[in-house]
N, C-alpha and C positions, 0 to 999 in steps of 0.2 A: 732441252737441257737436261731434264730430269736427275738431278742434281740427289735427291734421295731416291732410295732402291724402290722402282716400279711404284713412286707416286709423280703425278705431274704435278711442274709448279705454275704459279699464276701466271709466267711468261709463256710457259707450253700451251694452257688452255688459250690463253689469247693469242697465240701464233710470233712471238716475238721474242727479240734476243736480250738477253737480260740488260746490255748496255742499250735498248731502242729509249727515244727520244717520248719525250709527253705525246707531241702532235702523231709519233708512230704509234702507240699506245690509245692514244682516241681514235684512229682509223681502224683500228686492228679489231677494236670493241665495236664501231658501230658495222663494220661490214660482218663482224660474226654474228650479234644482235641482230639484224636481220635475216639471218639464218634461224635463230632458235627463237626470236621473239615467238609468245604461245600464241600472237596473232595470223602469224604468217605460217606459223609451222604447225601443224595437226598431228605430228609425234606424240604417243602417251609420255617420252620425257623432254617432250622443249619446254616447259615450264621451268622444270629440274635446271636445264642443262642452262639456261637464259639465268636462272639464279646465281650458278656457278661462276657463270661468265661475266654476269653484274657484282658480285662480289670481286673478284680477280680486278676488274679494271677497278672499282671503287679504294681498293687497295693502292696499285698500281700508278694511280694517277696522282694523288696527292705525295708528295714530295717527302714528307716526315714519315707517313706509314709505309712507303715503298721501300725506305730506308730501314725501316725496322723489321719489315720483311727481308729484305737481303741479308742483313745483319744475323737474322733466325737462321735464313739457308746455309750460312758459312760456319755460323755455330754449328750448326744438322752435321754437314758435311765433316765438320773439325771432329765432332765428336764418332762418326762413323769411319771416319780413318783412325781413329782410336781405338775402339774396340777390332776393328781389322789390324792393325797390330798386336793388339795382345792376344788375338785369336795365332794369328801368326807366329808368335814370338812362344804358345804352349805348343803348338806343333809341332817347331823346330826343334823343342827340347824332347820330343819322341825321340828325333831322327840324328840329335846330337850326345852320343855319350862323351860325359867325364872322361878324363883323361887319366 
């Protein structure tokens, strides 16, 4: 999705589409969990990356805070098509002269 410029969101780290269901959301954790768990993975960052990824579902899953995360992303978004307009809208007055 990457919804903000060249950051991931908690749906990308977990592999799933922002509308995915709870049950698609606990699959998505526990089959990548078993990828970075620091038990199974000998990576200098599966520790790191199994936090990341424990944060993202612990968000995700509960109902209230997945909501207020969305909520953040649309503000993010709302507000970076905003500055991309007024970035926009000084340009064009380069390229636009007065009459």
């Amino acid at each position: 999705m990457n919804i903000r410029d060249n950051q991931l969101t908690y749906f990308d780290i977990l592999g799933v589409d922002v509308g995915a269901s709870p049950e698609d959301i606990r699959l998505a954790y526990r089959r990548k969990a078993r990828l970075y768990h620091p038990d199974y993975n000998v990576s200098p960052k599966a520790a790191e990356r199994f936090l990341v990824l424990k944060n993202a579902y612990d968000i995700l899953k509960n109902p209230e805070t997945r909501k207020s995360y969305q909520d953040q992303l649309v503000q993010s978004v709302n507000l970076n098509q905003d500055v991309v307009m007024d970035i926009w809208k000084k340009t064009m007055m380069d390229y636009v002269k007065p009459s």
